[in-house]
Backbone as a printed PyTorch tensor [residue, N CA C, xyz], in Angstrom:
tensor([[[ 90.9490, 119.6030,  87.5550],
         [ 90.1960, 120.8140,  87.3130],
         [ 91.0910, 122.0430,  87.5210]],

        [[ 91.7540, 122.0430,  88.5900],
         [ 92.8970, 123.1810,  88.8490],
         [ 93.8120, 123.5330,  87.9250]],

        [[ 94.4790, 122.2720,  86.8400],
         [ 95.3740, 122.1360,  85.9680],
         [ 94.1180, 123.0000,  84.7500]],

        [[ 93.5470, 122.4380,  84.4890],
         [ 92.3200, 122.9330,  83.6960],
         [ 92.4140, 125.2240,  83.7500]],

        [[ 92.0400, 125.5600,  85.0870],
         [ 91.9430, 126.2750,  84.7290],
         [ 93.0030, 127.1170,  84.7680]],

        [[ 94.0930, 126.9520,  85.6510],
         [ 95.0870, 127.4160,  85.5930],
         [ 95.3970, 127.5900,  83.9140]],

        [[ 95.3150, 126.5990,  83.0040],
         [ 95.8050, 126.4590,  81.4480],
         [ 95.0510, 127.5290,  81.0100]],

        [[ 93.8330, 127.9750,  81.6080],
         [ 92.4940, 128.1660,  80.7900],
         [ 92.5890, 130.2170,  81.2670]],

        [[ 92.9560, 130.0240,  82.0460],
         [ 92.7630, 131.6200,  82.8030],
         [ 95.2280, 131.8940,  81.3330]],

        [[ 95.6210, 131.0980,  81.8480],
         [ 97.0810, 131.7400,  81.2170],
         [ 96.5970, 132.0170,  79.7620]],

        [[ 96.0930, 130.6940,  78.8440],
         [ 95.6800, 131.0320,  77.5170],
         [ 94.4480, 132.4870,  77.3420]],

        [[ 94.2980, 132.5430,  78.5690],
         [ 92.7840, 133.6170,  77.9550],
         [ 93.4620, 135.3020,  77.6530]],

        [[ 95.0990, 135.1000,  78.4510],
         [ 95.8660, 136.2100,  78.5590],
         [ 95.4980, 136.9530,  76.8870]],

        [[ 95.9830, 135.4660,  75.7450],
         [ 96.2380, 135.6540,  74.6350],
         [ 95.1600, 135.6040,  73.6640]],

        [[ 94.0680, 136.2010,  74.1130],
         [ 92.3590, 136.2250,  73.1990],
         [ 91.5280, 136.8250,  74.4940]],

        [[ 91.9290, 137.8330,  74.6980],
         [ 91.2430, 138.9130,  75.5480],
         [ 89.6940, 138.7970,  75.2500]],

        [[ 89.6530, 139.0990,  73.4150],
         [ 88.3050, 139.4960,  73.0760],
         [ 87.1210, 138.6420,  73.1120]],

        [[ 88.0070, 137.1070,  73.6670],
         [ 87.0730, 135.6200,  73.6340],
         [ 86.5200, 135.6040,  75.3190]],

        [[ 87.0380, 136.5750,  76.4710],
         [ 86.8580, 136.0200,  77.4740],
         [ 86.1020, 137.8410,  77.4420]],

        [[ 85.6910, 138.3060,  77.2450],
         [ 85.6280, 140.1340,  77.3530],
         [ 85.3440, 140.0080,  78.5370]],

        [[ 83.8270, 139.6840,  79.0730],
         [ 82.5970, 139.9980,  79.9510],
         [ 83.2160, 138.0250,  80.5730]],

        [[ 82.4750, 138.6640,  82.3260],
         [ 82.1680, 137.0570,  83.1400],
         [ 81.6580, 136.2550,  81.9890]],

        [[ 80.2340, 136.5300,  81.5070],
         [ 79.3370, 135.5460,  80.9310],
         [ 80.1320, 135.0350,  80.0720]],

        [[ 80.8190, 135.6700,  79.0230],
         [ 81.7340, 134.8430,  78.0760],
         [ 83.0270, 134.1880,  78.6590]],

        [[ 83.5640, 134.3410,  79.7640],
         [ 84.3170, 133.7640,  80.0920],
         [ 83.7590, 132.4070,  80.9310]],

        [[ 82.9840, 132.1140,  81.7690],
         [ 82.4470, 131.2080,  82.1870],
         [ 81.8360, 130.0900,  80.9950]],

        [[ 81.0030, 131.0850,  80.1200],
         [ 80.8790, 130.1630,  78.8900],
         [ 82.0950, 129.8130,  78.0880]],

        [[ 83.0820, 129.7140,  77.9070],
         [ 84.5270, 129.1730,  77.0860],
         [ 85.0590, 128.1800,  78.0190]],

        [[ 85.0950, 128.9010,  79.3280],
         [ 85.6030, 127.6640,  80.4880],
         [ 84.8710, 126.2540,  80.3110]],

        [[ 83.3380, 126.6580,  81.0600],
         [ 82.8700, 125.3660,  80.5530],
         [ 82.5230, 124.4750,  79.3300]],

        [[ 82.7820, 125.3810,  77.9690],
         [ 82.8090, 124.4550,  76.9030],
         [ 84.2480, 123.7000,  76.8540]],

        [[ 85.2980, 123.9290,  77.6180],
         [ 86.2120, 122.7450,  77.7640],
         [ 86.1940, 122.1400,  78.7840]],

        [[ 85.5760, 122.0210,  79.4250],
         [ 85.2370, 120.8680,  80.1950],
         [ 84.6240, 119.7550,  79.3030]],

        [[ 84.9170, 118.2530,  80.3640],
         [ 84.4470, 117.2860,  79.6070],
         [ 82.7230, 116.8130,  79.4770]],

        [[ 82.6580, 116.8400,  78.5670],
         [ 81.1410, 116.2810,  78.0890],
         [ 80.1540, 115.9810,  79.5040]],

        [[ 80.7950, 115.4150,  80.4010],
         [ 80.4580, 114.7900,  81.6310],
         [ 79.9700, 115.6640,  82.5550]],

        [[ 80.8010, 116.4130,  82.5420],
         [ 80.5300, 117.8390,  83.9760],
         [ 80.1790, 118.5760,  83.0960]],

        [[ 79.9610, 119.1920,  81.7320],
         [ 79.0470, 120.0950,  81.0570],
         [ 77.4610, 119.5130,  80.7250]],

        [[ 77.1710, 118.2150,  80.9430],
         [ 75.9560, 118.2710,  80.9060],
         [ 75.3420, 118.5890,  82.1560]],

        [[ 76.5220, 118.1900,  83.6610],
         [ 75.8610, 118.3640,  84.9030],
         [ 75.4490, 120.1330,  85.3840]],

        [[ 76.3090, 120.8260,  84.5340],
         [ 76.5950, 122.0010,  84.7090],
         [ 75.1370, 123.2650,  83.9130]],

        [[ 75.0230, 122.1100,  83.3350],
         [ 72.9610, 123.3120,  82.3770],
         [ 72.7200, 123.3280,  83.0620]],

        [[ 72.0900, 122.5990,  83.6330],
         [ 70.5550, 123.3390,  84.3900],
         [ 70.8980, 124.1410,  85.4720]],

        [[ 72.3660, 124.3160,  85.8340],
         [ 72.8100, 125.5470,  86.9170],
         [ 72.4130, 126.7970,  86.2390]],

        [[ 72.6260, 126.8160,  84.9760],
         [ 72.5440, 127.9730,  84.2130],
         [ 73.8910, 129.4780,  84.8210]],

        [[ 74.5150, 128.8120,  85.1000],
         [ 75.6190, 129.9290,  85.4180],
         [ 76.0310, 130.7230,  84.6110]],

        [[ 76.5260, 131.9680,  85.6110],
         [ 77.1770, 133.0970,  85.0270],
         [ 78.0600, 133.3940,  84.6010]],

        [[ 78.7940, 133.0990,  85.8740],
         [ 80.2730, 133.8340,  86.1070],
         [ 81.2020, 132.5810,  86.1820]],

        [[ 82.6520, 133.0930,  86.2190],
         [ 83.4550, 131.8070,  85.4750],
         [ 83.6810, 131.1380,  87.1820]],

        [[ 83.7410, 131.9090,  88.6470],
         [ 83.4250, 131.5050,  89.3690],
         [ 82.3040, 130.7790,  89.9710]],

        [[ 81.8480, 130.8960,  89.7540],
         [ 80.1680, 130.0550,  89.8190],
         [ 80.7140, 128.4840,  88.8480]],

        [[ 80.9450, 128.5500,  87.5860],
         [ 81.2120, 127.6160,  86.7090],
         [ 82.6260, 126.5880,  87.4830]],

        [[ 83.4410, 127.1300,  87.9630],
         [ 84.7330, 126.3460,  88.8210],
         [ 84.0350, 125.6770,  89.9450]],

        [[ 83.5350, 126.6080,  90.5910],
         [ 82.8060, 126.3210,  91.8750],
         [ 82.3130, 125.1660,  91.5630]],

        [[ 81.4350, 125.1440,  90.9840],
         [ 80.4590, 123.6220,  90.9490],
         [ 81.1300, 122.7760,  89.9650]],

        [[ 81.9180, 122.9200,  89.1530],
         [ 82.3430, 122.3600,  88.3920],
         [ 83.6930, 120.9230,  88.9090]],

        [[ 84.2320, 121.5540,  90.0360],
         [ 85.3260, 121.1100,  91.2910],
         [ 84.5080, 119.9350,  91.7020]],

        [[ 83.1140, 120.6630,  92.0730],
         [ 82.5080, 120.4110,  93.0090],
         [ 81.2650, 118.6900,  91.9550]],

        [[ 81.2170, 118.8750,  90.6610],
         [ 80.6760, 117.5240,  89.5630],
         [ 81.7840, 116.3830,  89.8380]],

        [[ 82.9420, 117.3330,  89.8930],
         [ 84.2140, 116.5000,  89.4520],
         [ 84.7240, 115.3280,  90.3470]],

        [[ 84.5380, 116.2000,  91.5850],
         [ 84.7130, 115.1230,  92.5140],
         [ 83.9620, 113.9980,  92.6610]],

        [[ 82.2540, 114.6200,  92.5780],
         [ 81.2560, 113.7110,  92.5690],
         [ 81.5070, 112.2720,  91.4500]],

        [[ 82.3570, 112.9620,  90.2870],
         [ 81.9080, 111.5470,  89.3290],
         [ 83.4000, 110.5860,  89.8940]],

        [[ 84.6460, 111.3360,  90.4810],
         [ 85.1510, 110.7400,  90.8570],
         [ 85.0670, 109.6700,  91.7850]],

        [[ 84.0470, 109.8770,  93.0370],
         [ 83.4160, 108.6010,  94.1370],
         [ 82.4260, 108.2000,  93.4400]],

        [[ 81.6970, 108.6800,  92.4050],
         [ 80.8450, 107.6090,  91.6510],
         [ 82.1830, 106.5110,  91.0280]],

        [[ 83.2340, 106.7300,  90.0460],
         [ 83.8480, 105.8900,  89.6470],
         [ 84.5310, 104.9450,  90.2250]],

        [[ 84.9310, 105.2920,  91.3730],
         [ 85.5100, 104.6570,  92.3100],
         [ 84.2940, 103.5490,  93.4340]],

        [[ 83.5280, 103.9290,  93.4940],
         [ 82.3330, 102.5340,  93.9970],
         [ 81.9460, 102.1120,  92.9560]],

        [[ 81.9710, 102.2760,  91.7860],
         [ 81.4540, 101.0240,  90.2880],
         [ 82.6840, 100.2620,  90.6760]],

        [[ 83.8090, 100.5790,  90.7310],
         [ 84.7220,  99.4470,  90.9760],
         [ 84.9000,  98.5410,  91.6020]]])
């Protein structure tokens, strides 16, 4: 996730007008996230691209100890 946004905050340098406002930037962040942590991530209904990392860290890990006890 760190690699994620680190990529995601350097590329946004270069399309200012895609990240303008929080709301659009939180919304671009989480449309690259994977399918997995963007469905966990609706019904938060978040704002801000902090809010969206925050819990998003916070799916990631979760599906990680889910994957790891299916094993």
């Amino acid at each position: 996730m760190d690699e994620y946004a680190a990529e995601f905050l350097r590329l946004s340098q270069f399309a200012p007008y895609m990240v303008a406002d929080e709301e659009k930037r939180a919304s671009r962040f989480q449309q690259g996230l994977t399918v997995d942590i963007q469905m966990l991530l609706i019904p938060h209904q978040l704002k801000t691209y902090s809010q969206v990392l925050s819990i998003a860290r916070d799916v990631e890990q979760g599906l990680q100890k889910k994957r790891r006890v299916e094993l």
